[in-house]
Wavefront OBJ file of the C-alpha trace (Angstrom):
o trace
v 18.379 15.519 10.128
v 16.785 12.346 8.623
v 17.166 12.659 4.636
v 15.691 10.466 2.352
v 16.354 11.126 -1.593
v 14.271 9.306 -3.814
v 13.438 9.670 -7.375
v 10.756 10.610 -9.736
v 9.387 9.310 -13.654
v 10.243 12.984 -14.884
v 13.929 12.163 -14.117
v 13.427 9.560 -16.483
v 11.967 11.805 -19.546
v 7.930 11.132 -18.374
v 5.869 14.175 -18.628
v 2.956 12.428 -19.626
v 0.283 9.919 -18.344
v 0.898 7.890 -21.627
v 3.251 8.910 -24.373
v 4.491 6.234 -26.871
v 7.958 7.836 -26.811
v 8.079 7.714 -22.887
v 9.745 4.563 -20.518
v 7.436 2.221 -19.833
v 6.487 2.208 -16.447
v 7.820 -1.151 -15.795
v 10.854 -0.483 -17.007
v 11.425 2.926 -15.197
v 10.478 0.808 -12.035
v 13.068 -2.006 -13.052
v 15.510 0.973 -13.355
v 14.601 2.835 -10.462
v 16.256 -0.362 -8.307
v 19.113 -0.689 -10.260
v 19.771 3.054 -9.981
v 19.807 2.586 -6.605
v 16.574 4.123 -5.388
v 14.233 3.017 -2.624
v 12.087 5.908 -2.418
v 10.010 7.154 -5.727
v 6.987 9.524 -6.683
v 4.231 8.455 -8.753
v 4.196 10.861 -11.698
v 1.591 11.430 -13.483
v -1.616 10.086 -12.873
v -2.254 6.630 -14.634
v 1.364 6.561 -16.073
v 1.707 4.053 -13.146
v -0.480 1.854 -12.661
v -3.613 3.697 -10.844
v -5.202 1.255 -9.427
v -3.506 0.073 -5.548
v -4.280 -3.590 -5.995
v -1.672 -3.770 -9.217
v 0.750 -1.372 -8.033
v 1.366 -2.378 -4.556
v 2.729 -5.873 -5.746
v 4.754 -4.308 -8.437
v 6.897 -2.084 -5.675
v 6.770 -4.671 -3.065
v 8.795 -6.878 -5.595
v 11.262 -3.978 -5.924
v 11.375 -2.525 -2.627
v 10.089 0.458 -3.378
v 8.359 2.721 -0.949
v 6.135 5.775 -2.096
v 6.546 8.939 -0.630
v 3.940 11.279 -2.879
v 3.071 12.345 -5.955
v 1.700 15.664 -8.068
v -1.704 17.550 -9.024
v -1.152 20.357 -11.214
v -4.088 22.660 -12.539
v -4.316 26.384 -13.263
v -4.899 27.063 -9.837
v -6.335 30.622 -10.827
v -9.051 29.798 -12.292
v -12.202 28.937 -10.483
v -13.189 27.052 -13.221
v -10.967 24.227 -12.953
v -11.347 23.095 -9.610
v -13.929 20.208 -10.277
v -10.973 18.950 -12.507
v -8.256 19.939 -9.888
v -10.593 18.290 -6.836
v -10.872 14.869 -9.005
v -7.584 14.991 -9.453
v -6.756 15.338 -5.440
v -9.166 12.130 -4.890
v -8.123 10.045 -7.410
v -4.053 10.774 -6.514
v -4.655 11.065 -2.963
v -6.917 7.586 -2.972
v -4.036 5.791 -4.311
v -1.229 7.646 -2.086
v -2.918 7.065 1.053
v -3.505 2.931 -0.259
v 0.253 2.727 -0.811
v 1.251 4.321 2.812
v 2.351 8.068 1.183
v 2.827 11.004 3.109
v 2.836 14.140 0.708
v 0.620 15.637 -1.801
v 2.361 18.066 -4.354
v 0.663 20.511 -5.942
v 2.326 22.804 -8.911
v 0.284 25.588 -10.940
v 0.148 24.625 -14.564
v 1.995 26.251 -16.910
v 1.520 29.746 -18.804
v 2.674 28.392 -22.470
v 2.174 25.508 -23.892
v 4.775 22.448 -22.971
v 5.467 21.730 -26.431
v 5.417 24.842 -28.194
v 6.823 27.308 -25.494
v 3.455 29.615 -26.989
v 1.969 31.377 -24.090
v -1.460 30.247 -23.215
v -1.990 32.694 -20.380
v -0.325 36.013 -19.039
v 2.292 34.970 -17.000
v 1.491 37.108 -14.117
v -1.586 37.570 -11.907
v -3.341 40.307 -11.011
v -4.756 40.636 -7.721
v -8.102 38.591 -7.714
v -6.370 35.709 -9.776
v -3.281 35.662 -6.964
v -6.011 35.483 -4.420
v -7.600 32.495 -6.384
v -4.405 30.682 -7.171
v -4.155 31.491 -2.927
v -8.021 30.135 -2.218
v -7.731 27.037 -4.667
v -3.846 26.316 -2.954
v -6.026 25.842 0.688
v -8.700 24.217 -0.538
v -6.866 21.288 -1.943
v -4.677 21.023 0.636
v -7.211 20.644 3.221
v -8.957 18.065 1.256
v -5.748 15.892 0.837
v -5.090 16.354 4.635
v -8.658 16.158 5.482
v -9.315 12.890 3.000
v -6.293 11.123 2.951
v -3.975 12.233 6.145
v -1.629 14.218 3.178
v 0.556 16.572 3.884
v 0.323 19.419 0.796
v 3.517 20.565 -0.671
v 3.966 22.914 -2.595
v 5.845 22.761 -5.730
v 7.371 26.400 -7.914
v 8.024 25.569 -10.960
v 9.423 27.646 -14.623
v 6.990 29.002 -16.674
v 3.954 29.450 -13.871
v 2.392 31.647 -11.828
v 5.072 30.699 -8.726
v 8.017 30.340 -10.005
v 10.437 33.298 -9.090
v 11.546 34.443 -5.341
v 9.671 36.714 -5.085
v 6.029 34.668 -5.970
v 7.663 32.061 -4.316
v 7.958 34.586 -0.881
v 4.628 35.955 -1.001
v 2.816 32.246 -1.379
v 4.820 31.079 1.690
v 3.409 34.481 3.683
v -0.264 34.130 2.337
v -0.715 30.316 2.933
v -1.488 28.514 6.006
v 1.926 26.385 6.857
v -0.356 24.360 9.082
v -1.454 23.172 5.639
v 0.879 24.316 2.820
v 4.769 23.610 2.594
v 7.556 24.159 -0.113
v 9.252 21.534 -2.464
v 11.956 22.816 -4.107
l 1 2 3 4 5 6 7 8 9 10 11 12 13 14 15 16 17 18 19 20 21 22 23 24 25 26 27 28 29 30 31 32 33 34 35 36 37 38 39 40 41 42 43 44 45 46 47 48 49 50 51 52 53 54 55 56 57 58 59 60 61 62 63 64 65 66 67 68 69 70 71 72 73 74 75 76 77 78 79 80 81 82 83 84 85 86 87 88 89 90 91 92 93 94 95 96 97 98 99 100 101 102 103 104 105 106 107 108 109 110 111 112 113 114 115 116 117 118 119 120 121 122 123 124 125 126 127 128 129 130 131 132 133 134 135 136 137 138 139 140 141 142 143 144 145 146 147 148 149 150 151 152 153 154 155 156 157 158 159 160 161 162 163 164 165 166 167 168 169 170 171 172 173 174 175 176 177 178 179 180 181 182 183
């Protein structure tokens, strides 16, 4: 088995495309080396830099490869998929420039990440598991379709996928010709 352990800006406190309290992304880079790191994830969209030309120089100077980065959206809502499907074009533009492999996609949140107050019921009901389901293949075979991306999947506390259970019945109702795990 050929492992390969890298490391992400949320391991270094960044939730956030900007936040004044967060690293800033040159230092978390600088950091990244030191730790020890060759492989990293992007974060958040535009807490790096976003645009290919600027970052590719930055990593090449630090010998650091990208392997993927995240989309997150309320993947239950029909609504939000001309946010989530910018959000797959823009990401996966700028992973497929840089020579990354993965997409990952995580349902956002039922409470708020500040307050811990629920936004949303924490569990679906039929039609919005069959959404969260529909909205799951659709951006992965855009990423794969777009950008050569494979789509992982990420559970995650406090969403719509985050027990065994949820996590179970995703990997049973999803392609895995185009939907993985990350755990």
């Amino acid at each position: 088995m050929n492992v390969r352990i890298g490391t992400a800006p949320d391991s270094w406190g960044v939730w956030f495309a900007s936040d004044p309290r967060q690293t800033p992304w040159n230092r978390f880079l600088d950091e990244v080396v030191q730790a020890g790191y060759e492989w990293i994830e992007l974060g958040p969209y535009g807490y790096l830099p976003a645009e290919a030309a600027r970052l590719r120089p930055e990593l090449e100077k630090r010998r650091l490869k990208v392997s993927g980065s995240f989309v997150m959206a309320h993947l239950e809502d029909a609504a939000n998929w001309p946010a989530l499907e910018k959000q797959v074009l823009s990401m996966g533009a700028l992973l497929a420039a840089l020579g990354a492999g993965f997409l990952v996609l995580i349902d956002d949140g039922y409470s708020d990440p500040r307050t811990g107050a629920p936004t949303r019921p924490p569990a679906l009901d039929g039609d919005g598991w069959k959404r969260l389901l529909d909205t799951t293949h659709r951006a992965a075979r855009l990423a794969r379709e777009r950008f050569h991306l494979r789509l992982i999947f990420h559970p995650h506390a406090e969403t719509h996928v985050e027990h065994t259970p949820q996590v179970e019945m995703l990997l049973r109702q999803t392609d895995p010709a185009l939907v993985s795990l990350y755990y």
